[in-house]
PDB file of N, CA, C and O in Angstrom:
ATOM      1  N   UNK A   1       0.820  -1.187   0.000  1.00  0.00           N
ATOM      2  CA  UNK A   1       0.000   0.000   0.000  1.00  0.00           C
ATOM      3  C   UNK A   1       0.869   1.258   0.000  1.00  0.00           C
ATOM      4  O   UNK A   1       0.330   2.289  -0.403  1.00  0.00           O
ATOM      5  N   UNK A   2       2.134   1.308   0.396  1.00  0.00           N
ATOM      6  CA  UNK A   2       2.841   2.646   0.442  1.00  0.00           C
ATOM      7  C   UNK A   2       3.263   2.561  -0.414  1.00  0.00           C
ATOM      8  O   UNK A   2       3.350   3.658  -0.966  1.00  0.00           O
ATOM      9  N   UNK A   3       3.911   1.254  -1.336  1.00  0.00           N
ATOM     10  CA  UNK A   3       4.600   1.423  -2.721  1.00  0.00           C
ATOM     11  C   UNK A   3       4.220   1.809  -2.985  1.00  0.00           C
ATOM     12  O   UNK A   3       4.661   2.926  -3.259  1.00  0.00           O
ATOM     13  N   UNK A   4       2.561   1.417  -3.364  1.00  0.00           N
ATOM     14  CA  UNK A   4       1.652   2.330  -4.559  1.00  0.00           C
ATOM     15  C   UNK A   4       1.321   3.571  -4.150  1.00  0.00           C
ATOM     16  O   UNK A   4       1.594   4.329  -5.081  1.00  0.00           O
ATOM     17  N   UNK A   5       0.865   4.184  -3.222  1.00  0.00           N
ATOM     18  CA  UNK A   5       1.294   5.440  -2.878  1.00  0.00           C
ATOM     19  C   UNK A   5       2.323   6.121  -3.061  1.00  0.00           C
ATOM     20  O   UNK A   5       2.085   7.258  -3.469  1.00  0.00           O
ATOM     21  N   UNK A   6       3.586   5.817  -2.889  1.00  0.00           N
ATOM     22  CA  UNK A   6       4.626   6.712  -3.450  1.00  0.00           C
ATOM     23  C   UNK A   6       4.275   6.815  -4.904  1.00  0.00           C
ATOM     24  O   UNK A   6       3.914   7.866  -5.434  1.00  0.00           O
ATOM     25  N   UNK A   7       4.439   5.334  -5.696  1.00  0.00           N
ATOM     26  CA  UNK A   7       4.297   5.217  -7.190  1.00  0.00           C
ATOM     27  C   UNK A   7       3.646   6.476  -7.778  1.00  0.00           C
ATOM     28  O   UNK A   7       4.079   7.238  -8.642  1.00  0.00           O
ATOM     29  N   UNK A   8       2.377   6.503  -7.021  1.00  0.00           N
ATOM     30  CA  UNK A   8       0.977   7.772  -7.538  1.00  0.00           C
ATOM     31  C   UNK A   8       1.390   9.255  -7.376  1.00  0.00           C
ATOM     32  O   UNK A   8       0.987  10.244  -7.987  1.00  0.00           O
ATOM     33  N   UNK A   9       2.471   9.120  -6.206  1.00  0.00           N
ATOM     34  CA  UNK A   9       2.514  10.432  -6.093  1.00  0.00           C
ATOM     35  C   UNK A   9       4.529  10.695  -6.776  1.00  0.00           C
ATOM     36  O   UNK A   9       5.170  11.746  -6.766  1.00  0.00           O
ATOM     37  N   UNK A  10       4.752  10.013  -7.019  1.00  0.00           N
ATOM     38  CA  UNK A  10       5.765  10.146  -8.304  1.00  0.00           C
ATOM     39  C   UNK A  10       6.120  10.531  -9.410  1.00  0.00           C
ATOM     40  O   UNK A  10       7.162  11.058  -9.800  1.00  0.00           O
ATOM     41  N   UNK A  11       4.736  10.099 -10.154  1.00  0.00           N
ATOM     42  CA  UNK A  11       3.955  10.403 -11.530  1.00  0.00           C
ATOM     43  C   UNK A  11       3.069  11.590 -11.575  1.00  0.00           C
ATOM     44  O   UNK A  11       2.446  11.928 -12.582  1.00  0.00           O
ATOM     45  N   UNK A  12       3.033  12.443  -9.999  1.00  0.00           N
ATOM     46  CA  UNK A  12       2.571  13.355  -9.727  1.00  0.00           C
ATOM     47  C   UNK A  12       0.953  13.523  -9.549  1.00  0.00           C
ATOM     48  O   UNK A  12       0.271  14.548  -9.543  1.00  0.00           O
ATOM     49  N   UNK A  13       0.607  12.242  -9.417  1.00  0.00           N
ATOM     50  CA  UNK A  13      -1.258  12.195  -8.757  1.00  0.00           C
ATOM     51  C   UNK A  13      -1.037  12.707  -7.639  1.00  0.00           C
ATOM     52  O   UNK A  13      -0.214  12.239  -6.851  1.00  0.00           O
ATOM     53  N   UNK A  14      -1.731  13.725  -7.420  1.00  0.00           N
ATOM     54  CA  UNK A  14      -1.912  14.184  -6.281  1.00  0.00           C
ATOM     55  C   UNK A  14      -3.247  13.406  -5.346  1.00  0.00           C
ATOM     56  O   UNK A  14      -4.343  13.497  -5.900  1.00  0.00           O
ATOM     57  N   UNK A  15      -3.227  12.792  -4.227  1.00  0.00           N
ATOM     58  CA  UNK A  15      -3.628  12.501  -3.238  1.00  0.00           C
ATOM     59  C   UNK A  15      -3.639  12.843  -2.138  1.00  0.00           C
ATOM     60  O   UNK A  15      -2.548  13.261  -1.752  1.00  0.00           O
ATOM     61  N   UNK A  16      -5.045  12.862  -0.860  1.00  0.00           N
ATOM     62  CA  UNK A  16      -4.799  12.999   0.366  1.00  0.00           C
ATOM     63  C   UNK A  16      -3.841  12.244   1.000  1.00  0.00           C
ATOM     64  O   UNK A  16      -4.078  11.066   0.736  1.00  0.00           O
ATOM     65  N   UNK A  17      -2.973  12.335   1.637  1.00  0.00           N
ATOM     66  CA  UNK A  17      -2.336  11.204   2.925  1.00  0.00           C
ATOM     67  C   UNK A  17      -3.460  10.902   4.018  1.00  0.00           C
ATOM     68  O   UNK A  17      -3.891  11.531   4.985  1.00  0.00           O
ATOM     69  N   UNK A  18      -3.772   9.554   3.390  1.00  0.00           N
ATOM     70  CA  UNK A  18      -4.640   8.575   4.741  1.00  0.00           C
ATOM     71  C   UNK A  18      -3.685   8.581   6.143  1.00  0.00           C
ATOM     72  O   UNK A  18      -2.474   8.705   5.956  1.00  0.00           O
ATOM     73  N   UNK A  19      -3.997   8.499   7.040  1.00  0.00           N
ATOM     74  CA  UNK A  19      -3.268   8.291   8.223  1.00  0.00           C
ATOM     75  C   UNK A  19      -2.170   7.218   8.372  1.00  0.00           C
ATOM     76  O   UNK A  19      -1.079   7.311   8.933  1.00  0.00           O
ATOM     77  N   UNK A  20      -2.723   6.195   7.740  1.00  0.00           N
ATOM     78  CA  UNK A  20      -2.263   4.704   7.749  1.00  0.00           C
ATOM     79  C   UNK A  20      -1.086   5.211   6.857  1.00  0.00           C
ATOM     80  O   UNK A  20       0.012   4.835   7.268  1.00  0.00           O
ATOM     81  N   UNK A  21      -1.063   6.069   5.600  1.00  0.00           N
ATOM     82  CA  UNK A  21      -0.050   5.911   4.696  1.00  0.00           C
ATOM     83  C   UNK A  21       1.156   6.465   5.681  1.00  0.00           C
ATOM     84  O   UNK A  21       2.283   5.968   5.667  1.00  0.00           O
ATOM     85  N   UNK A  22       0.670   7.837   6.754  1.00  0.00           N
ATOM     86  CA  UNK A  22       1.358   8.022   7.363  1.00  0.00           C
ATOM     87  C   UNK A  22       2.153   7.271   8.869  1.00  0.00           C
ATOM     88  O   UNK A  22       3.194   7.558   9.459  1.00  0.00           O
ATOM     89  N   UNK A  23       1.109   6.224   9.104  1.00  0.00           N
ATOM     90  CA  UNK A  23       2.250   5.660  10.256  1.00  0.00           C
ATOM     91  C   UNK A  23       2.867   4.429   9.489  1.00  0.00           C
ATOM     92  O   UNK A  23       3.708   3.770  10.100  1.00  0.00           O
ATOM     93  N   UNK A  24       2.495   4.022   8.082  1.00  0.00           N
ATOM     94  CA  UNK A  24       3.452   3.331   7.534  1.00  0.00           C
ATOM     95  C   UNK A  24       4.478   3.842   7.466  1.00  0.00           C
ATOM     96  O   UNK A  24       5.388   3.118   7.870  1.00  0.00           O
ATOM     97  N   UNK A  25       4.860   5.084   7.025  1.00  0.00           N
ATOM     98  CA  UNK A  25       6.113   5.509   7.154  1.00  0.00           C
ATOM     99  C   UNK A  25       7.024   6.138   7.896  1.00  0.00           C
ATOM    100  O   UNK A  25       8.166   6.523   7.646  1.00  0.00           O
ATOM    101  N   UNK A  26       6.164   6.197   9.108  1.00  0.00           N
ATOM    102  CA  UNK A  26       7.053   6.119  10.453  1.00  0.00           C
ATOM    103  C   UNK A  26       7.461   4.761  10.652  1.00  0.00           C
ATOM    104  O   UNK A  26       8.688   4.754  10.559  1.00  0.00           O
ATOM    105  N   UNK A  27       7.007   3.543  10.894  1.00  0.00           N
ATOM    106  CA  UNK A  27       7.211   2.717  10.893  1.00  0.00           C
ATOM    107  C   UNK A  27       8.627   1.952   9.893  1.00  0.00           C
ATOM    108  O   UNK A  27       9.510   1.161  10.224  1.00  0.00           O
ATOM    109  N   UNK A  28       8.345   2.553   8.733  1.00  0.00           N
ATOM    110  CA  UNK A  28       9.185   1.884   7.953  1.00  0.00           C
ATOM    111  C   UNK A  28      10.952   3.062   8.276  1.00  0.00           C
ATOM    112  O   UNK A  28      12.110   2.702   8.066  1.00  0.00           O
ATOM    113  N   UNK A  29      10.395   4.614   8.891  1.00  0.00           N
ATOM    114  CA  UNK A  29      11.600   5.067   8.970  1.00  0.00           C
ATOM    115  C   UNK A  29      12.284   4.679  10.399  1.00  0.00           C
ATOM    116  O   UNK A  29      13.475   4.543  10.680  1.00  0.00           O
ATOM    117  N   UNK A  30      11.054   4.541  11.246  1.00  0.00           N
ATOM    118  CA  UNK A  30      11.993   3.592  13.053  1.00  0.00           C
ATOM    119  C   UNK A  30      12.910   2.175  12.577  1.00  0.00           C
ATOM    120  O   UNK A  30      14.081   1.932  12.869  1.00  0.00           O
ATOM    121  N   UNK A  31      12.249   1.595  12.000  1.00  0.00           N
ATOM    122  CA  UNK A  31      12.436   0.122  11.161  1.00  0.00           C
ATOM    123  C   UNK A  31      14.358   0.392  10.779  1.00  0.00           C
ATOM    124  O   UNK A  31      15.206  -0.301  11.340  1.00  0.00           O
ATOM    125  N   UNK A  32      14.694   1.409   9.840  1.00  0.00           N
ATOM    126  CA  UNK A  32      15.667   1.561   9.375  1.00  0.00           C
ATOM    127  C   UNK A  32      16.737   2.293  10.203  1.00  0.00           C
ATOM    128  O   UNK A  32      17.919   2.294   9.860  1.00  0.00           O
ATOM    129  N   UNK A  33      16.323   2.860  11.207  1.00  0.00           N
ATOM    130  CA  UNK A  33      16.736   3.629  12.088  1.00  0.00           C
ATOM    131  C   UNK A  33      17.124   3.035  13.635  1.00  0.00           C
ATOM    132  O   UNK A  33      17.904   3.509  14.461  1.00  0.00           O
ATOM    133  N   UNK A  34      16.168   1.655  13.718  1.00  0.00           N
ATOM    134  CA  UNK A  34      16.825   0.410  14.319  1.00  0.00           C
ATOM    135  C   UNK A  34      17.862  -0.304  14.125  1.00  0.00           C
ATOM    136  O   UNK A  34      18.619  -0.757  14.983  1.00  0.00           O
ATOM    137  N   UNK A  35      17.944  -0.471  12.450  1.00  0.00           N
ATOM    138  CA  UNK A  35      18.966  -1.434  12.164  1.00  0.00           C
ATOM    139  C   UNK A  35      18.317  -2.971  11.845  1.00  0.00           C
ATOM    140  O   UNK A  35      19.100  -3.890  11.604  1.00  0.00           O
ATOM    141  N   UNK A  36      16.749  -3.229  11.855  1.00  0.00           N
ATOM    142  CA  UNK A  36      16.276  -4.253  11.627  1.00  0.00           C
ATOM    143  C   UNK A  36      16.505  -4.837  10.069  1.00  0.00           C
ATOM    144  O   UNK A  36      16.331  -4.054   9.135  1.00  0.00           O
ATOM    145  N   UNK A  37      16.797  -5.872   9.872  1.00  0.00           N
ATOM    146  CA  UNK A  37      16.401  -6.568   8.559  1.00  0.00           C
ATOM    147  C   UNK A  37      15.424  -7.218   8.621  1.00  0.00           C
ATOM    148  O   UNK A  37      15.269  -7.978   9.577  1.00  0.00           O
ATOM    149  N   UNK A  38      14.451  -7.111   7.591  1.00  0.00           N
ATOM    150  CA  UNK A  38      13.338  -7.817   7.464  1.00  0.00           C
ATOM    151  C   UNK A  38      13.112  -8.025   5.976  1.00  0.00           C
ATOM    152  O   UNK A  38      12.112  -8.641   5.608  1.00  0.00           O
ATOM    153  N   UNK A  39      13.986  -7.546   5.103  1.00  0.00           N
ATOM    154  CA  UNK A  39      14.308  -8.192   3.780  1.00  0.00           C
ATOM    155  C   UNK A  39      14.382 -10.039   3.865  1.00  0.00           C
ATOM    156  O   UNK A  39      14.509 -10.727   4.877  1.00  0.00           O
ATOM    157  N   UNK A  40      14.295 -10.343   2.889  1.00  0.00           N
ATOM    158  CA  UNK A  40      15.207 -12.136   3.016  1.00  0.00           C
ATOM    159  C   UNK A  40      16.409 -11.600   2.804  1.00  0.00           C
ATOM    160  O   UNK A  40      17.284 -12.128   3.490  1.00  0.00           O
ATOM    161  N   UNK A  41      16.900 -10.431   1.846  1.00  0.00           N
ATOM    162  CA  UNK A  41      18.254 -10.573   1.823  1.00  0.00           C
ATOM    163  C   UNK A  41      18.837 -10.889   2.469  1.00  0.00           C
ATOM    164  O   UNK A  41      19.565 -11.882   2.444  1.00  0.00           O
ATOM    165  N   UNK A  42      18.588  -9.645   3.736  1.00  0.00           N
ATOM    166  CA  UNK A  42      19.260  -9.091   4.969  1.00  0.00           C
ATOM    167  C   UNK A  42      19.684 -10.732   5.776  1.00  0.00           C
ATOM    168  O   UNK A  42      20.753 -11.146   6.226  1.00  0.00           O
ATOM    169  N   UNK A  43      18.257 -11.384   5.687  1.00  0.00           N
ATOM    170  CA  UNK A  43      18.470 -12.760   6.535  1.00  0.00           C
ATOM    171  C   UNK A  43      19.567 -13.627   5.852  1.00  0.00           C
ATOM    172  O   UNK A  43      20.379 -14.164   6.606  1.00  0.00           O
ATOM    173  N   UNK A  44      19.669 -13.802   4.680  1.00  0.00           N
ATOM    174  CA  UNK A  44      20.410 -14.398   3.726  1.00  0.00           C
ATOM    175  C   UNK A  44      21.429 -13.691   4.545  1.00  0.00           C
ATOM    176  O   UNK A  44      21.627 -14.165   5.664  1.00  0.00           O
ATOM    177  N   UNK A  45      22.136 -12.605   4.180  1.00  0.00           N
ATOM    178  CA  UNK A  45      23.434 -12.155   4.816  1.00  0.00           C
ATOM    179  C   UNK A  45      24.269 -12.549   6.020  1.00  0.00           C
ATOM    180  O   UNK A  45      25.464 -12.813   6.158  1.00  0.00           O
ATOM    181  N   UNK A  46      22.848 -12.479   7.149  1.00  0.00           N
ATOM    182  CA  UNK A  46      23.313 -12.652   8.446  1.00  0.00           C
ATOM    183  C   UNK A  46      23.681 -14.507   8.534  1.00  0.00           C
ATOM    184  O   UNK A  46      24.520 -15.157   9.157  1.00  0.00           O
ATOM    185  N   UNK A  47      22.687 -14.837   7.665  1.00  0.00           N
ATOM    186  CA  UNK A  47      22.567 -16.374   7.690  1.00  0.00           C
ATOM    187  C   UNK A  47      24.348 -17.283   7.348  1.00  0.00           C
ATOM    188  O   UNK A  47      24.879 -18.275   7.848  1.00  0.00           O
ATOM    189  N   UNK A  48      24.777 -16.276   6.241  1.00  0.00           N
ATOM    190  CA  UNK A  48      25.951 -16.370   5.727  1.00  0.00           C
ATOM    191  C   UNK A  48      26.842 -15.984   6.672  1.00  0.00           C
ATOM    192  O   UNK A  48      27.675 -16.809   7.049  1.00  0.00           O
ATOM    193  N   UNK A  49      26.830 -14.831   7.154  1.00  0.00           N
ATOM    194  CA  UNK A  49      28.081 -14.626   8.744  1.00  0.00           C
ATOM    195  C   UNK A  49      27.839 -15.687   9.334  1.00  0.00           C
ATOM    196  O   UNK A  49      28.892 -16.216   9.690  1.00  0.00           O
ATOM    197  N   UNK A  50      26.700 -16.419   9.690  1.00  0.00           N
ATOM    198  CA  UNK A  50      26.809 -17.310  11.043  1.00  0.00           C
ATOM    199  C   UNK A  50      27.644 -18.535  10.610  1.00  0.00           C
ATOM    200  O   UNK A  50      28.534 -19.102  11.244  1.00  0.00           O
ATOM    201  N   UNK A  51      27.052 -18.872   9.127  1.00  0.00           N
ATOM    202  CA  UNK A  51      27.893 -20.185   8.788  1.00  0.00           C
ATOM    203  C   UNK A  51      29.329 -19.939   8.807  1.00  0.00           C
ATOM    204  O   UNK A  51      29.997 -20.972   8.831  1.00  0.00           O
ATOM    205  N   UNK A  52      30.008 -18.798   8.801  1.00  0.00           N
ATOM    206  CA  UNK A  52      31.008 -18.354   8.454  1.00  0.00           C
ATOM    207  C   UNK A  52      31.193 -18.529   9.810  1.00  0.00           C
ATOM    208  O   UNK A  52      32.006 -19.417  10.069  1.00  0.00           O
ATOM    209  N   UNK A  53      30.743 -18.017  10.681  1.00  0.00           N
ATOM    210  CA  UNK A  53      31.798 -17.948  12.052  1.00  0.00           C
ATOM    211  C   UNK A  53      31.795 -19.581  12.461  1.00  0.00           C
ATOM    212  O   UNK A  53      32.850 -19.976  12.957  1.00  0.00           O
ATOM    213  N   UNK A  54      30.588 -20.690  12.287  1.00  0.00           N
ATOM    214  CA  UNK A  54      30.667 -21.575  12.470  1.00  0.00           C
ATOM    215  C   UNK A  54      31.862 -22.523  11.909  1.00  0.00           C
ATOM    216  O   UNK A  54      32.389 -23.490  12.461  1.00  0.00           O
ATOM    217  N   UNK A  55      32.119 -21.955  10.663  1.00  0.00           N
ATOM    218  CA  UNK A  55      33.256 -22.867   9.837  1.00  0.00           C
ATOM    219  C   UNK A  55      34.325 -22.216  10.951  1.00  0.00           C
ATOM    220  O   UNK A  55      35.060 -23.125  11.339  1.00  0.00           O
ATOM    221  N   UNK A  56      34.641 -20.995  11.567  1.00  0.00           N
ATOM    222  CA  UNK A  56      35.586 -20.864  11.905  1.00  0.00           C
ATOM    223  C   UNK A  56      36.330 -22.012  13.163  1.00  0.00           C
ATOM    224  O   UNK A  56      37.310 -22.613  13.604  1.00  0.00           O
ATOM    225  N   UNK A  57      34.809 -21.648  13.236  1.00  0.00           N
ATOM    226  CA  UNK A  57      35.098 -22.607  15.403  1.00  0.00           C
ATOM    227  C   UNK A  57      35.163 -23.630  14.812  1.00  0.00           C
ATOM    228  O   UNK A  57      36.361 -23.869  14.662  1.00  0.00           O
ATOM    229  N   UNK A  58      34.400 -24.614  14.252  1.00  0.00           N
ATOM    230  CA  UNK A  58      34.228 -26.245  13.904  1.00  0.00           C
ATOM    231  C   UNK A  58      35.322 -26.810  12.943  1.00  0.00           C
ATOM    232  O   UNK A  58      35.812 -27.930  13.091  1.00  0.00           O
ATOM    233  N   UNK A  59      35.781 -25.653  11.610  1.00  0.00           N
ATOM    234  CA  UNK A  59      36.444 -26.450  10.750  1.00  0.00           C
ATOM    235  C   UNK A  59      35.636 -26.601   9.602  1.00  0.00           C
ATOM    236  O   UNK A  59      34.581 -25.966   9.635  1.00  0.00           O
ATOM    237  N   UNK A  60      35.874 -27.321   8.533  1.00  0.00           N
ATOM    238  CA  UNK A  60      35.214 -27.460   7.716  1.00  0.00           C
ATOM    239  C   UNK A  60      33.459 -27.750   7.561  1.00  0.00           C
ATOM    240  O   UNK A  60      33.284 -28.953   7.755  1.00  0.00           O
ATOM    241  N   UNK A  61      32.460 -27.221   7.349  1.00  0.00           N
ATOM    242  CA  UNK A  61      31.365 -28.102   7.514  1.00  0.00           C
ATOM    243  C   UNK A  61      30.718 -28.463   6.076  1.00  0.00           C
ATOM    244  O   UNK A  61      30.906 -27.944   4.976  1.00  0.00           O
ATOM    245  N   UNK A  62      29.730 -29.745   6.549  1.00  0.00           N
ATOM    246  CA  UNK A  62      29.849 -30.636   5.324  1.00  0.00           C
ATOM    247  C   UNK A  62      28.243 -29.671   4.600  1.00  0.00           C
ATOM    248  O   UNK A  62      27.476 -28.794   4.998  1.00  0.00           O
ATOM    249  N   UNK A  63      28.380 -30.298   3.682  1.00  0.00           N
ATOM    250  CA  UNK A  63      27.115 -29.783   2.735  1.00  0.00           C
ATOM    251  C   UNK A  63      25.759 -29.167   3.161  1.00  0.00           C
ATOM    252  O   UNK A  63      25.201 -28.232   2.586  1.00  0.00           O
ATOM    253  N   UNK A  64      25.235 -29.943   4.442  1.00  0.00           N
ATOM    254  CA  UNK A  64      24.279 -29.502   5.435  1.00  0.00           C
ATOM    255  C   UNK A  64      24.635 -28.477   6.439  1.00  0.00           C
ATOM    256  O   UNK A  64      23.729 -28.023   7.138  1.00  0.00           O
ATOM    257  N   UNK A  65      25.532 -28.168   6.553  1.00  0.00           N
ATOM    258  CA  UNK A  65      26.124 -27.094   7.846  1.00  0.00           C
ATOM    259  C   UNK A  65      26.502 -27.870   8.969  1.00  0.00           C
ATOM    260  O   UNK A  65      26.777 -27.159   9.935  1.00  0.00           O
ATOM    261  N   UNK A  66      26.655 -29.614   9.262  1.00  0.00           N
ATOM    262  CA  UNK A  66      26.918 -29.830  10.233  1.00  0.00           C
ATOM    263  C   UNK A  66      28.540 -30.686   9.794  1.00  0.00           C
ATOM    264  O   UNK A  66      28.983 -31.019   8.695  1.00  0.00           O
ATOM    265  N   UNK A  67      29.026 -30.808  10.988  1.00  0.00           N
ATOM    266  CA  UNK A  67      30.273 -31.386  11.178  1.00  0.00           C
ATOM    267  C   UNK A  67      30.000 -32.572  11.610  1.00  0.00           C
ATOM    268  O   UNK A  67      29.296 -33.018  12.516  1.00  0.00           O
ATOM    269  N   UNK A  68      30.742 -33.060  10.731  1.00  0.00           N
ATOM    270  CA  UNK A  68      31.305 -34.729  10.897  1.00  0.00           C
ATOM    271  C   UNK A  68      32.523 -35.351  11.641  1.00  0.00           C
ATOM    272  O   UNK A  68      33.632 -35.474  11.120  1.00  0.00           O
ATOM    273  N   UNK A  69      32.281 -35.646  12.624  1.00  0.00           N
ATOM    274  CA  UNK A  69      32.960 -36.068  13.521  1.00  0.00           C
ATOM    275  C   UNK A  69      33.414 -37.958  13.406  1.00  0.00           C
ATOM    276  O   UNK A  69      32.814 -38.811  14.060  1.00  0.00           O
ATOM    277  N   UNK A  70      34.606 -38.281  12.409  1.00  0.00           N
ATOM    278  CA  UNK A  70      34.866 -39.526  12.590  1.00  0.00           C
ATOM    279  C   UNK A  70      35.356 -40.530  14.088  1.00  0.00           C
ATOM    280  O   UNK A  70      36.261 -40.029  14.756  1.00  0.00           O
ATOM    281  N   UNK A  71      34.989 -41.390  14.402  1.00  0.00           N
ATOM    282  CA  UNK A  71      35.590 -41.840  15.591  1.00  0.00           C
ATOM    283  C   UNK A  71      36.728 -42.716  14.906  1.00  0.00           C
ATOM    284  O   UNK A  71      36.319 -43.159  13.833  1.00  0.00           O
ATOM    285  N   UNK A  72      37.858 -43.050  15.158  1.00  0.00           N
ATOM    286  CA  UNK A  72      38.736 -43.911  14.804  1.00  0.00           C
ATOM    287  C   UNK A  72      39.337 -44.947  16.057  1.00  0.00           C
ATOM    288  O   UNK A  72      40.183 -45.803  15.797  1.00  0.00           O
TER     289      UNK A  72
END
C-alpha cells in the first residue's frame, strides 16, 4: 500500500495522505533507524556470517552445515 502510494505520487497524482499511509512511514523510517532486517536478503546475509563464524570454530562443515565427527 505505500509502494503504490509513493508510485501515484511520483507520476505526480496528487492525493490525500490517509493516516495509515502516514504511520506506515514512520514505521518503515523507526524500522531503518533500528537497524532491523526484514528483507530475506538481509536474513540471507546474516545467515551467511553465522555459517562463516561456524566454519571458523568447527572447521570445515559438510554440505548440510553440520560437522562430521569420525571416531577412529
Amino acid at each position: 500500500m505505500l509502494e503504490n502510494y509513493k508510485n501515484l505520487a511520483t507520476v505526480g497524482y496528487q492525493l490525500f495522505k490517509p493516516s495509515l499511509i502516514s504511520w506506515l512511514e514512520q514505521e518503515e523510517s523507526r524500522t531503518v533507524q533500528r537497524g532491523d532486517f526484514q528483507a530475506s536478503e538481509g536474513k540471507v546475509q546474516l545467515k551467511a556470517k553465522e555459517l562463516a563464524l561456524q566454519q571458523d570454530v568447527l572447521g570445515e562443515p559438510t554440505s548440510s552445515g553440520i560437522q562430521m565427527i569420525g571416531s577412529h
